[in-house]
VORO-971190 format. One record per atom (N, C-alpha, C): residue in one letter; y, x, z. Coordinates in steps of 0.2 Angstrom, whole numbers, plus 2048, in hexadecimal, padded with zeros to 3 digits. Atoms other than C-alpha are relative to their C-alpha. Layout:
# VORO-971190
AYXZ/...
# end
This chain:
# VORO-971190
X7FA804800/X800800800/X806804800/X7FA7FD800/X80B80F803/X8038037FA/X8007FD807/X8078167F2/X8077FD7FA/X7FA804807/X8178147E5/X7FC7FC7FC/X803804807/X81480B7D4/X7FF8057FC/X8037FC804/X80B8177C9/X8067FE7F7/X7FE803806/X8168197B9/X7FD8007FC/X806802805/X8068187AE/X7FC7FB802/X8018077FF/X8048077B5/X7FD7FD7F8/X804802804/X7F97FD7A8/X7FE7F9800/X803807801/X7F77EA7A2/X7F98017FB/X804801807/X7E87E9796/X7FD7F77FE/X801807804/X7E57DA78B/X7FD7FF7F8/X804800805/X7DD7D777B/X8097FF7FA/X7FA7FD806/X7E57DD769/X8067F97FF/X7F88067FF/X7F77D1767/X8007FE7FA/X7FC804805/X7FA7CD755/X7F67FD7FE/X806803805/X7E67CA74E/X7FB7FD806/X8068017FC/X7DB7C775F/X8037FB806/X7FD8057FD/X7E47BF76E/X8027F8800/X7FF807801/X7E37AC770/X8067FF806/X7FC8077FD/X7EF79E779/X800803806/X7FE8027F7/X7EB79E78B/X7FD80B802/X7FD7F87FF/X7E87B478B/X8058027FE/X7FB7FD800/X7F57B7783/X8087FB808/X7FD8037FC/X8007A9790/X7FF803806/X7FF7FD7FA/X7F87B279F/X7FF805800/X7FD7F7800/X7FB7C479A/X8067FE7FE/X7FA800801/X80C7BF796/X8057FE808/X7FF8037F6/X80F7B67A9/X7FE805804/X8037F97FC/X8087C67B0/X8048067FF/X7FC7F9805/X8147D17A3/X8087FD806/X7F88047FE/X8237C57AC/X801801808/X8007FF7F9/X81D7C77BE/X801806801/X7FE7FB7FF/X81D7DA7BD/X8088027FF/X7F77FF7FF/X82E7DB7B5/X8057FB805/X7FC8027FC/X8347D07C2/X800802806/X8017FD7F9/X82E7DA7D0/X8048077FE/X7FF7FB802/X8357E97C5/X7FB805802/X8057FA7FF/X8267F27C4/X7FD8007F9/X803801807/X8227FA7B3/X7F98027FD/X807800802/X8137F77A9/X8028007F7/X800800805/X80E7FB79B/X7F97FD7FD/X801806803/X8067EE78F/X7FA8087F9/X8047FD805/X7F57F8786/X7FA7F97FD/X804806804/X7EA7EC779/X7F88027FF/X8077FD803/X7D97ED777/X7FB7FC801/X802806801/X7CC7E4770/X7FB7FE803/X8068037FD/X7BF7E377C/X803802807/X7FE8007F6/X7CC7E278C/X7FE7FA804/X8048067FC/X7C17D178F/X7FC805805/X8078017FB/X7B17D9793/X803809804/X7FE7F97FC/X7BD7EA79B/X8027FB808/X7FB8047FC/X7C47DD7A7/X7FB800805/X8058037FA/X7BA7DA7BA/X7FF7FB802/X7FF807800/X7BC7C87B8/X7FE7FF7FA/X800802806/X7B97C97A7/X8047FA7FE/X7FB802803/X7CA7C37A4/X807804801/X7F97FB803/X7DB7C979D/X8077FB804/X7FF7F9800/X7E57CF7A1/X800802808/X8017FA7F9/X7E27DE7AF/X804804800/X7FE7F9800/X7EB7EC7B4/X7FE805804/X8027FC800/X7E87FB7B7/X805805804/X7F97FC7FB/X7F28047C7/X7FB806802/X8037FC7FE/X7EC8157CB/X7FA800800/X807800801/X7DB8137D1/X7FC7F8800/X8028067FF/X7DB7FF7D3/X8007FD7F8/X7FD804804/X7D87F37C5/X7FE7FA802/X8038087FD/X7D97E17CA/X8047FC7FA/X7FE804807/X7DA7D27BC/X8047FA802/X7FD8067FC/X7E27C27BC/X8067FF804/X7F88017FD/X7F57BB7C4/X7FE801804/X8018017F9/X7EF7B67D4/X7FE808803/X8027F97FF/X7E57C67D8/X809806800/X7F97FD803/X7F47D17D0/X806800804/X7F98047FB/X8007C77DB/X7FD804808/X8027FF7F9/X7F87CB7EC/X7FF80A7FF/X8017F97FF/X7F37DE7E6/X808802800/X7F97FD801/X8067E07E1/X805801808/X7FD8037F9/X80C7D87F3/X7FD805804/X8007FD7FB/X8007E47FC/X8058077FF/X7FD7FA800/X80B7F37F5/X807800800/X7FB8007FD/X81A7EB7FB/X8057FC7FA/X7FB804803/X8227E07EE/X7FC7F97FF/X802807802/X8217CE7EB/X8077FC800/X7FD802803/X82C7C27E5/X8027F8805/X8028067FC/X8277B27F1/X8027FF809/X8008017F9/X82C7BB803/X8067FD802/X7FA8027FD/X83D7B2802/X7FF7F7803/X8028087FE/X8347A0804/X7FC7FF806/X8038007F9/X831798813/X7F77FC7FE/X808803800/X81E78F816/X7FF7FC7FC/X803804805/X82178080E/X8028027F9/X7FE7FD809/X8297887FD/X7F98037FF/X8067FC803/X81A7937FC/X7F97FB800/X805805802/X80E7857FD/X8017FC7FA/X7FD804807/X81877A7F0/X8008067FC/X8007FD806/X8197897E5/X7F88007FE/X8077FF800/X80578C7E6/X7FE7FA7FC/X806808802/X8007797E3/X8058007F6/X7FF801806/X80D77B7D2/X7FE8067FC/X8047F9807/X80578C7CB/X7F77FC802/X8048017FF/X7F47827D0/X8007F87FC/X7FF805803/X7FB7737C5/X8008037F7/X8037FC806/X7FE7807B8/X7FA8047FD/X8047FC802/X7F07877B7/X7FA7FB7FF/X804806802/X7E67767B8/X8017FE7FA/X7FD804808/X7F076E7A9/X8018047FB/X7FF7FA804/X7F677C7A0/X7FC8037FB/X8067FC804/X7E878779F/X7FD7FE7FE/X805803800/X7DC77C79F/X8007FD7F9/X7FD803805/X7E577378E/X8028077FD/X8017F9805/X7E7785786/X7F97FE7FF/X806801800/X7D6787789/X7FB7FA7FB/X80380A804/X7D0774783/X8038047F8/X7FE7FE807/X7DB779773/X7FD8037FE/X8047F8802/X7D378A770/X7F87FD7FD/X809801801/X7C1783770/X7FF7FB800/X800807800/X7C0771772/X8037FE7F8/X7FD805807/X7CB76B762/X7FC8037F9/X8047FF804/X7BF76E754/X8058057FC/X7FC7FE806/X7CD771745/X802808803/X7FD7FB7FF/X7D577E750/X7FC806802/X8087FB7FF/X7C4787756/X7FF8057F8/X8037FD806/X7C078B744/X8058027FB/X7FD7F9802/X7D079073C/X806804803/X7FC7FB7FA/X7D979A74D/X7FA803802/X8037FB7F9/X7CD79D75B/X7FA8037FC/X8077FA802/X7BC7A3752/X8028067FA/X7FD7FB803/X7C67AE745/X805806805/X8007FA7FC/X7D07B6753/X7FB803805/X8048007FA/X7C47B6760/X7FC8047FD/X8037FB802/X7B97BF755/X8018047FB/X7FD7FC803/X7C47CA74C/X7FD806801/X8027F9801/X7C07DA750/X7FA803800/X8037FC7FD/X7AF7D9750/X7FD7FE7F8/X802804806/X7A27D9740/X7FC7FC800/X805805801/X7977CB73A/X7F8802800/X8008057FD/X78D7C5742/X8047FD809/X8007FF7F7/X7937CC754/X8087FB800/X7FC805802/X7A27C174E/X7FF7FB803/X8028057FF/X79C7B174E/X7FD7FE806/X8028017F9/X7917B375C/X806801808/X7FB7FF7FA/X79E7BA769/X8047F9801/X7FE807800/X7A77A8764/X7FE7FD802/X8018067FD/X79C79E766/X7FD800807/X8038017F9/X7957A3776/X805800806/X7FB8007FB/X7A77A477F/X8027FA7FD/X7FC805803/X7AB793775/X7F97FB805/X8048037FC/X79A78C780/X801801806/X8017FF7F6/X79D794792/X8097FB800/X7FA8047FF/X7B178C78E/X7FE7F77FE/X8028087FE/X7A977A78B/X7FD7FD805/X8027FF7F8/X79E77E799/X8047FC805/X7FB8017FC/X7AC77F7A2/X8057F9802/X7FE806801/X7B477079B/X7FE7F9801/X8028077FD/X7A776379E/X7FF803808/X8027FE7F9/X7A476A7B1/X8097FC804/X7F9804800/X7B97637B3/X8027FC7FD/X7FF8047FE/X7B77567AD/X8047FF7F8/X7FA7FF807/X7C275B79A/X7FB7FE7FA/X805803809/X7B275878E/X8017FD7FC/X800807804/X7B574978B/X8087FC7FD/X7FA801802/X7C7749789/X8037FF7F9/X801800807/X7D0745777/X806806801/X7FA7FD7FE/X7DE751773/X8067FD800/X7FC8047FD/X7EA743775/X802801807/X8028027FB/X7E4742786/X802806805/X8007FC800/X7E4754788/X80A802803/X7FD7FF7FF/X7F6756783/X8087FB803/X7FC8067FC/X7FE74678D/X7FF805809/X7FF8007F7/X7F775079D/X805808800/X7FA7F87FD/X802761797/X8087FE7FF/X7F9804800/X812753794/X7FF7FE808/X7FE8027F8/X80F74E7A7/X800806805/X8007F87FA/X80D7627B0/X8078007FA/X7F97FF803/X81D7647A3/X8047FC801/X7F98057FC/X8267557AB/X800802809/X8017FC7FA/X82075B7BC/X806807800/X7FB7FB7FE/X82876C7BB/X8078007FD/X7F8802802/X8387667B1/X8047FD805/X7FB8027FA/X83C75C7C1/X7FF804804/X8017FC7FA/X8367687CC/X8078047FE/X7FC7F9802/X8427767C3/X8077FD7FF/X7F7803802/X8537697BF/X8028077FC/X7FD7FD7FF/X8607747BF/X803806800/X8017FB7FE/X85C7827C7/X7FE8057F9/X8027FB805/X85B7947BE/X7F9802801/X8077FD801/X8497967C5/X7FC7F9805/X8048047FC/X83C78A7CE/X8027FF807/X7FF8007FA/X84278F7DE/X808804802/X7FA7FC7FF/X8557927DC/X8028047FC/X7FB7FB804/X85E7A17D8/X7FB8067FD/X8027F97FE/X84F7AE7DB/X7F87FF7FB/X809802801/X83C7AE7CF/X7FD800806/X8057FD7FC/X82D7AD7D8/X7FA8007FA/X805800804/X81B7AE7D1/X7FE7FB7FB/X7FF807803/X81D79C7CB/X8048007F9/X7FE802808/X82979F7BD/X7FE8057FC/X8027FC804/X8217AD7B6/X7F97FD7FF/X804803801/X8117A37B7/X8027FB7F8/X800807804/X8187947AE/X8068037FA/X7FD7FB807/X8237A17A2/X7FB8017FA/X8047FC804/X8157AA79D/X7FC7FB7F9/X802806805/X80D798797/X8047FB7FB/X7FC803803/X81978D78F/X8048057FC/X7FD7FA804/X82379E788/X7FA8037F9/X8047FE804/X8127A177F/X8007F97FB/X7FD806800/X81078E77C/X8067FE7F9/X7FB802805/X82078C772/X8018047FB/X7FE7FC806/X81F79D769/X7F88017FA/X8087FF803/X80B79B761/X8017FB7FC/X802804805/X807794752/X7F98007FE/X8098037FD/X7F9788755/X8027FA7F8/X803804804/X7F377B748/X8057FB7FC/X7FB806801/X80176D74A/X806805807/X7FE8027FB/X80F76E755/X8027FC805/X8018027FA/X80A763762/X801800805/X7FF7FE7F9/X80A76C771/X806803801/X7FB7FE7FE/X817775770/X8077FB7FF/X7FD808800/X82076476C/X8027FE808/X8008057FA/X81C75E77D/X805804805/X7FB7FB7FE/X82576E784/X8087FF7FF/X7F87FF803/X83476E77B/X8047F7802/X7FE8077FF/X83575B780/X807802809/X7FD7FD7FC/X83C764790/X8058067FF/X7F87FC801/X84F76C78F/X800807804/X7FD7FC7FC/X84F77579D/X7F9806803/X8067FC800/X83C77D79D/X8018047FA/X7FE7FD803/X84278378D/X8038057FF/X7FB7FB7FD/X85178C792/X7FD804804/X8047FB7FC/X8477927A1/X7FD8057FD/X8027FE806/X83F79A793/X8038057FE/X7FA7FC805/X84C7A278A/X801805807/X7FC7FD7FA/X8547A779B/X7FA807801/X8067FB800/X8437B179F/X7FF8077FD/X8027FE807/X8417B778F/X806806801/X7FB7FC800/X8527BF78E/X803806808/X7FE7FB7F9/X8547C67A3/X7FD8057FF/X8047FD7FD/X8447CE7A2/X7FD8017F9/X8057FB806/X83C7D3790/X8058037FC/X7FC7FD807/X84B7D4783/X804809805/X7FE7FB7FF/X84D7E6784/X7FC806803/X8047FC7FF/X83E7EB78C/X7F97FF7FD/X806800805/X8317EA77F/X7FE807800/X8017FC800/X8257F777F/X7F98007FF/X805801800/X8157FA776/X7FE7FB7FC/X803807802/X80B7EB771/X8037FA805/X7FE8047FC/X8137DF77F/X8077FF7FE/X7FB803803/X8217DE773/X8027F7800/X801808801/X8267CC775/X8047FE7F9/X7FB802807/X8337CC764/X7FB7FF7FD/X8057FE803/X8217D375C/X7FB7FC801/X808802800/X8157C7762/X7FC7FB7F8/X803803806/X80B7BC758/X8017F9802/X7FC807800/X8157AD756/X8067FF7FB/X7FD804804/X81F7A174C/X808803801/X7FA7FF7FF/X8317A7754/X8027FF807/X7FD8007FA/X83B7AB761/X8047FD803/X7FC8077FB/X84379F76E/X8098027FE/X7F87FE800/X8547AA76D/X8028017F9/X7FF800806/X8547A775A/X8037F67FC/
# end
């Protein structure tokens, strides 16, 4: 805990313009938001098997001297125990109401990236199985696909999503995007003047969200329906990356339709 921040600090995540989907790229980008908001730097390396590098087997991780832990939450707590966090100016009940809205995001959100990626047939077959197995050759392509497009339906009939239409799907990411519209009014961050891990969370998804080009714009429709989630956005975008691009975590560079500040 007493140890600095290593300046070869390390995010890893899978390649950014031909391999990364929706919801890894959303929650490597909410992990890229919480770091610069701690001010601690990281460098953003791609790589096409940082699935199965990860200890969770999920992206994105980092990589601090001799620790790598994956995952926001994890991440969050490793970073707190070496003395920053973004969270220590709220009292009990704020820290519980922000928990139960990154626990809202991450229910509706994720869970509806996810649905989209591998549930919606059209978009399976010409997004997700093309990147997803981009870098690998045929046949270990297709298989790689399908066997993380079966543990992700798994997943989705076990909550209860199986059965869901994508109507249904994106009516439940219009009610978490009316949720945190009123939660946010105003205010320059969910909790006032100051981030916490909540808006790097809810950045990293809706800022992907609005800049991906998926099938139809739908989703990111339902987003934009919201003025002030949008700016929240922008605002983000502009404190904390314009300027600090570095690597593949370029955000001007990602793989996407266009930028907010355009």
């Amino acid at each position: 805990a007493t140890e600095p921040w290593p300046e070869n600090a390390a995010l890893y995540q899978q390649l950014k313009e031909e391999q990364i989907l929706l919801s890894d790229n959303a929650s490597s980008l909410a992990v890229q938001a919480f770091l610069q908001m701690c001010n601690l730097p990281i460098r953003v390396i791609c790589r096409a098997n940082a699935e199965y590098m990860s200890p969770s087997g999920k992206v994105p991780f980092i990589h601090v001297g001799n620790q790598v832990v994956s995952e926001l939450g994890p991440i969050v707590q490793f970073v707190k125990a070496k003395g920053h966090s973004l969270s220590d100016g709220l009292d009990e009940v704020q820290k519980a109401e922000m928990k139960a809205y990154m626990e809202l995001v991450n229910n509706m959100l994720l869970t509806a990236e996810l649905y989209l990626q591998w549930c919606d047939d059209v978009t399976v077959e010409e997004i997700t199985h093309p990147r997803y197995g981009s870098p690998y050759p045929w046949p270990l392509n297709r298989i790689l696909s399908y066997q993380k497009q079966w543990e992700v339906r798994r997943k989705m009939k076990a909550i209860g999503w199986a059965g869901k239409t994508l109507e249904q799907v994106l009516e439940d990411v219009d009610q978490c995007c009316h949720a945190l519209s009123q939660r946010l009014g105003t205010q320059p961050y969910f909790f006032n003047k100051q981030p916490t891990e909540l808006d790097a969370l809810v950045f990293g998804h809706l800022f992907t969200i609005l800049t991906t080009q998926l099938i139809t714009d739908e989703l990111s429709e339902k987003v934009k329906n919201y003025s002030n989630l949008t700016a929240f956005c922008r605002r983000i975008e502009q404190q904390y990356f314009e300027g600090h691009e570095k690597d593949c975590s370029t955000v001007a560079a990602r793989s996407s339709k266009r930028s907010l500040l355009r």
